[in-house]
VMD Tcl script that draws the C-alpha trace (Angstrom):
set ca {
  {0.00 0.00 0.00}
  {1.23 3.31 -1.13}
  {0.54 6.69 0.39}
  {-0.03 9.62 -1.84}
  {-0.96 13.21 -0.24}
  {-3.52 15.11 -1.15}
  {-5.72 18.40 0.14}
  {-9.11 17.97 1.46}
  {-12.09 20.60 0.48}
  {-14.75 21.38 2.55}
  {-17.32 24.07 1.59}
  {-20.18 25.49 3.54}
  {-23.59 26.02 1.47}
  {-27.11 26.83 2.28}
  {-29.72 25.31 0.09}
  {-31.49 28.42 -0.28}
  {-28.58 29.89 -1.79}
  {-29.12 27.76 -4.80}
  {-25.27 27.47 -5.38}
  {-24.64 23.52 -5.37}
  {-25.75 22.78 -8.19}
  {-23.80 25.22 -10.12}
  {-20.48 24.11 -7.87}
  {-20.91 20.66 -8.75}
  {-20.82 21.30 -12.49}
  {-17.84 23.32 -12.67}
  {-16.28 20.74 -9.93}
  {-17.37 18.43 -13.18}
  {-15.23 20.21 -15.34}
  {-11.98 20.64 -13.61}
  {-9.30 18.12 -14.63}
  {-8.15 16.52 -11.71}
  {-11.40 16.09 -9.61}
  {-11.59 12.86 -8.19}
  {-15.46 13.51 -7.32}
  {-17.49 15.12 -4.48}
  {-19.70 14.66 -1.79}
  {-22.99 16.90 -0.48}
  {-24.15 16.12 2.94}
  {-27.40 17.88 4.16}
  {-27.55 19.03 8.05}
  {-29.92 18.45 9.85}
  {-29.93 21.89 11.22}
  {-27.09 24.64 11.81}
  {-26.81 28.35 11.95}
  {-24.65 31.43 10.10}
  {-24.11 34.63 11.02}
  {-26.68 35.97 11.49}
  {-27.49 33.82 14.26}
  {-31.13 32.36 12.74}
  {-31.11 28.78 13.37}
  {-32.13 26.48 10.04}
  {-33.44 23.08 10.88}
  {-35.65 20.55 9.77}
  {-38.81 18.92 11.89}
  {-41.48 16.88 10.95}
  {-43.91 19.60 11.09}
  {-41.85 22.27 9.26}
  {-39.56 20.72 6.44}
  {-36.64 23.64 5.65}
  {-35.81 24.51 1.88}
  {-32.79 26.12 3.38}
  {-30.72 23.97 5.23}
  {-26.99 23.59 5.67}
  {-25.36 22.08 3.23}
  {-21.12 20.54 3.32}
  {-19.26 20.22 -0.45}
  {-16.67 17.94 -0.16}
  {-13.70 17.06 -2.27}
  {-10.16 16.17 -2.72}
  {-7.69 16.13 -4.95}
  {-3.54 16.57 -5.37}
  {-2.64 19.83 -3.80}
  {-1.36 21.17 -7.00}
  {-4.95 20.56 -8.55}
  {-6.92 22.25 -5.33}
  {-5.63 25.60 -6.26}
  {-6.25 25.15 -9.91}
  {-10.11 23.93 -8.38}
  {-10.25 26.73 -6.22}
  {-8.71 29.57 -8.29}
  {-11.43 28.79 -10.66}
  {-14.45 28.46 -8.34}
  {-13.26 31.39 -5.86}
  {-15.47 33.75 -7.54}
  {-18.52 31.30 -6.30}
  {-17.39 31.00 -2.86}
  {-17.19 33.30 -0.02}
  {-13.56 32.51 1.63}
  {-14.76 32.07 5.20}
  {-16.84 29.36 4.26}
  {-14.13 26.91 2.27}
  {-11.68 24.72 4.27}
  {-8.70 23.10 3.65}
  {-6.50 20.49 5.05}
  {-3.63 17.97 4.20}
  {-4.81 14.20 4.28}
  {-3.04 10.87 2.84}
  {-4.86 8.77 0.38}
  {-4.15 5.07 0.25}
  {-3.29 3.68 -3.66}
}
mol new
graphics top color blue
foreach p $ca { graphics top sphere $p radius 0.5 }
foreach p [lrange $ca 0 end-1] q [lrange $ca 1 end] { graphics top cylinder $p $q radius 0.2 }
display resetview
């Protein structure tokens, strides 16, 4: 088994922003993406402090959403310089990981 680094993406969404899909096509595009994953919360909370979560009685359009990805770290910036002008900054993080091939 071989090690091989790489750099983790994680980006923070709100459904009601209406930005995933649009992410996950130009993700698409990018040589060197090795694929993505959504996950939905459950419930969660920005800045402005208003809590988004889902119930049985009150299903929320606009939950929390995570975008995940990785790649070689080379690639990330190449993934990133190109989708930066989607993003807000304070809401993508990155971190070093090893990927088993």
């Amino acid at each position: 088994m071989n090690l091989i680094r790489v750099k983790v993406v994680r980006i923070y969404l709100s459904e009601g922003e209406g930005r995933l899909n649009h992410l996950l096509t130009e993700l698409k595009k990018i040589p060197g993406s090795r694929g993505a994953t959504v996950y939905r919360g459950i419930a969660g909370f920005g800045p402005s402090g208003l809590t988004h979560d889902a119930s049985i009685m009150d299903l929320s359009l606009d939950l929390p959403l995570v975008l995940e990805f990785f790649a070689e770290p080379e690639k990330i910036e190449l993934i990133l310089d190109r989708l930066k002008k989607d993003l807000q900054a304070e809401h993508v993080l990155t971190w070093t990981a090893e990927m088993m091939v």
